[in-house]
C-alpha positions in Angstrom: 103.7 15.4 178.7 102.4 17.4 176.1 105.0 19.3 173.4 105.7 22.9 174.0 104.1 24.3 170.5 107.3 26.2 168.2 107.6 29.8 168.6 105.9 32.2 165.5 108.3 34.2 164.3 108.9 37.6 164.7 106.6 39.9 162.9 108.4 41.9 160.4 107.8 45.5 160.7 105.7 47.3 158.4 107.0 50.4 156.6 104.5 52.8 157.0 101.6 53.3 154.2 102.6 55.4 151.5 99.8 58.5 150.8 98.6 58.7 147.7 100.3 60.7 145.0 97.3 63.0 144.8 97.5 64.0 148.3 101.4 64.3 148.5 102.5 68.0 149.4 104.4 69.6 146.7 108.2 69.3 147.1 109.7 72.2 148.9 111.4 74.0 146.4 115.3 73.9 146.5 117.6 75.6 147.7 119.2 79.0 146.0 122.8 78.6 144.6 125.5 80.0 146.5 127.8 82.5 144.5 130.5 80.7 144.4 128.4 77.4 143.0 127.0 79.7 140.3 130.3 80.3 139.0 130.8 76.6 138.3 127.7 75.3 137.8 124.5 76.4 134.9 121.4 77.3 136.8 118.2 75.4 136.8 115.9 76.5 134.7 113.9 79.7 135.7 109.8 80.0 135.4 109.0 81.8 132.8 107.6 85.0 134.4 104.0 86.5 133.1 106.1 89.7 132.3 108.6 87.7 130.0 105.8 86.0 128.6 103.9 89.1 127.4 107.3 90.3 125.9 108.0 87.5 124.2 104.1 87.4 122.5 105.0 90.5 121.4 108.1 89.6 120.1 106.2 86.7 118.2 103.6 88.6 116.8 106.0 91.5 115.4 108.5 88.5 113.9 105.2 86.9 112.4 102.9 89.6 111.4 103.5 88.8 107.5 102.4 85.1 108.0 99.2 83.3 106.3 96.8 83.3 109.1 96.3 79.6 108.7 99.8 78.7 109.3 99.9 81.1 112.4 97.3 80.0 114.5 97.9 76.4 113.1 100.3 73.5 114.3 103.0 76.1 113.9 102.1 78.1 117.0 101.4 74.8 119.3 105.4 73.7 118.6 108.4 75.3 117.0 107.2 78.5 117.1 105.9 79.0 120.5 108.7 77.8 121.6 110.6 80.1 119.6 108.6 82.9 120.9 109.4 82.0 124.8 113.5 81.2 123.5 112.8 85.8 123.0 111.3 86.0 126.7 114.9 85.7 128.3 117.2 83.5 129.5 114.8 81.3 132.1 112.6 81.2 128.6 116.2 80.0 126.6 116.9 77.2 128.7 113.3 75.5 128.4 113.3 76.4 124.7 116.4 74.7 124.2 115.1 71.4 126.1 111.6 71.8 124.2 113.3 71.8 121.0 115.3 69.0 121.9 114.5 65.0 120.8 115.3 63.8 124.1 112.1 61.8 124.9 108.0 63.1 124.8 106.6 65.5 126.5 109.3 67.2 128.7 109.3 71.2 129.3 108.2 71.5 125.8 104.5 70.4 126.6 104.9 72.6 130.0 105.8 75.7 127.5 103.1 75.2 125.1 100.9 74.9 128.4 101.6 77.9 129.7 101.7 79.8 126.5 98.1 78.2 125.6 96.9 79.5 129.2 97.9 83.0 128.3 96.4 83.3 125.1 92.9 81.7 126.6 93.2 84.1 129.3 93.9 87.3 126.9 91.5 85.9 124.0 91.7 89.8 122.5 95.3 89.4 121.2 93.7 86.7 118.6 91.9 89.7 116.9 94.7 91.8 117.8 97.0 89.8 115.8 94.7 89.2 112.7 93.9 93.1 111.9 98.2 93.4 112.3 98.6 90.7 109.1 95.5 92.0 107.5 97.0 95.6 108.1 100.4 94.2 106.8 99.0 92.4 103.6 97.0 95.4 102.8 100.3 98.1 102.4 101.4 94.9 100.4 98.8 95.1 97.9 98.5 99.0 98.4 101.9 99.8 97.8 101.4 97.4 94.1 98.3 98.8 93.1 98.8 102.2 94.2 98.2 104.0 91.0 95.0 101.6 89.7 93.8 102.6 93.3 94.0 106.1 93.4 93.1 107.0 89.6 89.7 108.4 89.9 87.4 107.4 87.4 86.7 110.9 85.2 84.8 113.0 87.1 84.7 111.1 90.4 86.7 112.9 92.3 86.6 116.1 94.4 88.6 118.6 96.6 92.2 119.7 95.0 92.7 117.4 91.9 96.5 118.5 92.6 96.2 117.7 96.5 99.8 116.2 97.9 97.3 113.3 99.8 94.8 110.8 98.0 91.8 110.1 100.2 90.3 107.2 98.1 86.7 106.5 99.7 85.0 102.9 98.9 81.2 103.6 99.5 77.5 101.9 98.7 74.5 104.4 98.0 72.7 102.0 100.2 74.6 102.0 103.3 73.7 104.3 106.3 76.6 104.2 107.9 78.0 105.9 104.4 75.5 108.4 104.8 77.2 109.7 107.9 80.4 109.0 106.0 79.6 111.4 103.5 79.4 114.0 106.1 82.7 113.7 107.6 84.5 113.7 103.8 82.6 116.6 102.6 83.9 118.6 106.1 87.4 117.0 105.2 87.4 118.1 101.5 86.0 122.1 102.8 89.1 122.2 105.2 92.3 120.7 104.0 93.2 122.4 100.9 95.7 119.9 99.7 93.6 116.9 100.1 92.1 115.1 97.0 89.2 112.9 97.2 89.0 110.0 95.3 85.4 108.2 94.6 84.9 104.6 94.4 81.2 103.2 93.9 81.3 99.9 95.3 77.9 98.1 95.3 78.0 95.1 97.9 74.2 95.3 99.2 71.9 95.0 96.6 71.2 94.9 92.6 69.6 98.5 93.4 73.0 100.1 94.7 74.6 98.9 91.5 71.6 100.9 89.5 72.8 103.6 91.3 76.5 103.0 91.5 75.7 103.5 87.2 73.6 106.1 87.8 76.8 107.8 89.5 79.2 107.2 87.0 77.1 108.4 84.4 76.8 111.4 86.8 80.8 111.7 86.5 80.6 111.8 82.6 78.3 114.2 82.6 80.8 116.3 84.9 77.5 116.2 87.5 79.3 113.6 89.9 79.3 115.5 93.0 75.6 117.3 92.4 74.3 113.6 92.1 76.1 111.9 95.0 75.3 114.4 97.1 71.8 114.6 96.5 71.6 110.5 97.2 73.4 111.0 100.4 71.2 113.9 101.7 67.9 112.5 100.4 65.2 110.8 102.7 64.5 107.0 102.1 66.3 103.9 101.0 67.8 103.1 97.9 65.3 102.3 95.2 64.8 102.9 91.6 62.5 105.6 92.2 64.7 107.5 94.2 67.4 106.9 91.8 65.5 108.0 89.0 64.4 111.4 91.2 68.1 111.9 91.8 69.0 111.9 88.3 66.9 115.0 87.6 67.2 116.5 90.5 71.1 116.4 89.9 71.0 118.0 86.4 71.4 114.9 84.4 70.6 114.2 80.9 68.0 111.3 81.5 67.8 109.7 77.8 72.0 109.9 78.0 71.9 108.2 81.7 69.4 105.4 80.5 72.0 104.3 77.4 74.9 104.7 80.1 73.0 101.7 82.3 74.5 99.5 79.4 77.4 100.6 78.9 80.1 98.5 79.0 82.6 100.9 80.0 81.0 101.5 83.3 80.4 98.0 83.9 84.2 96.9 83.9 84.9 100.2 86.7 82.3 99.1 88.9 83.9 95.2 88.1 87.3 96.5 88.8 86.1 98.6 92.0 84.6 95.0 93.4 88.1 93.5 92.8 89.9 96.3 94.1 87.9 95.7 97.4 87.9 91.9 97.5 91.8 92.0 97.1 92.4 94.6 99.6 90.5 92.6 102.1 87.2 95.1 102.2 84.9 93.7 104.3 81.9 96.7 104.2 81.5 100.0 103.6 82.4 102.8 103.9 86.2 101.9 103.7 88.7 104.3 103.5 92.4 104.3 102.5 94.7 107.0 102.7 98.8 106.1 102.1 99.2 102.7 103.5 96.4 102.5 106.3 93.1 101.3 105.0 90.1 102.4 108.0 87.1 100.4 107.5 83.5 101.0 108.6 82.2 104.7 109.8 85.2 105.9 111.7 84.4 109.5 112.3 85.9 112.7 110.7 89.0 112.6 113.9 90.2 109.2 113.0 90.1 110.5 108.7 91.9 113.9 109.5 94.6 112.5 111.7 94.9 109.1 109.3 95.8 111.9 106.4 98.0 113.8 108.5 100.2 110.7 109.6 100.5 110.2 106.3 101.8 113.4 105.6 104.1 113.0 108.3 105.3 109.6 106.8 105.9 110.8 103.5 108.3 114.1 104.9 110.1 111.7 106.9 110.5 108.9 104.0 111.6 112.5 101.9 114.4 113.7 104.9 115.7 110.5 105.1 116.3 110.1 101.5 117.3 113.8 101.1 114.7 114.1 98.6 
């Protein structure tokens, strides 16, 4: 009789496949804290909302403004001091900040911080700009507020308007330069209607070896107490810069010609037109026409509204700065 084959054993059951991380549904998100909980218990760290997050850029750009550029939008910015600047945003921002800033392991909510803060800037790119003009702005009442005498101490004779104005418009220009042209305009309409405003002349030659000719021709012009006969007459002539038209300009303007030929030489112009160059480097100049008035410096042709109400915020400033100090 043949043997009855042994029995298998019972299959064990099989625990149902597992999905994929990728396609697992995101955890439903827990539930709120009851009041009484709340009162025993720290909450879990909030989201930082977009509003928070705007505040707190702001917050990190005000606390920053004075900072080398370099070390701003350096390492800096993609640790400690992000983080600082969401730690400003509120309390859901305090509670990451204090875990980002923690040793406790990589990565963590720090990474997730710097994440979302690196999302907002690439999604508002314009505060990048934004931020650079504020520290340029902010080094540039630095240096003004040193230099303010060397910067608004007209060279003789380069000045116009009322030599004993209460406001110093001090106007960095190139013969050469068309948008100075229109520049020209909007001063001259400046100087005729505010009586108390002074005018202060710097030549400052960036574009060619023929504005500086004529950045000398105009400060023999202002020894010769002809300054604002020749610089107008550049300005309102046709044609670019040449030594032609320089040389036209020269008599046209009521110049002594033999005089203004020795003054190419001199060394006495040379170091003002030097020391107008350095002026402009160290104030951050990058073109002309440039303006300062108080502590704003306005670059590039900004119209005769943006000059008029530049000088009368300065005013204002300097009446306040006088109230408060009972001066």
């Amino acid at each position: 009789m043949p043997e009855t084959p042994p029995e298998k054993p019972a299959a064990k059951p099989r625990a149902p496949r597992r999905k994929p991380a990728a396609m697992e549904p995101l955890a439903a998100a827990p539930p709120a804290i009851s009041q009484a909980a709340a009162t025993s218990a720290s909450p879990p760290p909030r989201p930082v909302a977009q509003g928070a997050l705007e505040r707190a850029w702001k917050a990190f750009r005000t606390r920053f403004a004075g900072t080398n550029i370099a070390t701003l939008l350096g390492e800096r910015v993609q640790g400690v001091w992000l983080v600082t600047a969401v730690l400003i945003a509120g309390a859901g921002g305090a509670v990451l900040a204090q875990s980002a800033t923690s040793d406790a392991g990589p990565g963590g909510d720090r990474a997730a911080i710097e994440a979302v803060v690196r999302d907002y800037i690439l999604a508002h790119p314009e505060i990048i700009p934004e931020a650079m003009n504020r520290l340029q702005s902010r080094e540039a009442s630095r240096l003004l507020a040193a230099n303010r005498s060397e910067i608004e101490t007209p060279f003789a004779g380069a000045v116009v308007g009322n030599p004993r104005g209460d406001t110093s418009l001090v106007v960095f220009f190139d013969y050469a330069c068309p948008y100075c042209r229109q520049g020209s305009i909007d001063v001259e309409r400046l100087a005729a209607e505010d009586k108390q405003l002074r005018i202060v002349f710097r030549d400052f030659p960036v574009l060619s070896p023929l504005s500086e000719e004529a950045a000398m021709s105009s400060l023999s012009a202002a020894q010769q107490n002809r300054y604002v006969a020749f610089h107008d007459a550049m300005f309102k002539g046709q044609g670019r810069v040449s030594r032609e038209r320089t040389v036209a300009t020269v008599r046209s303007a009521g110049l002594n010609e033999a005089r203004t030929a020795r003054d190419m030489q001199s060394a006495a112009l040379k170091a003002e037109i030097r020391k107008n160059l350095e002026l402009g480097r160290a104030l951050g100049l990058t073109g002309t026409p440039s303006y300062i008035v108080g502590d704003r410096v306005l670059s590039g042709a900004v119209g005769y509204e943006a000059l008029k109400a530049a000088v009368a915020e300065t005013r204002a400033a300097r009446s306040s700065a006088a109230s408060a100090t009972g001066g």
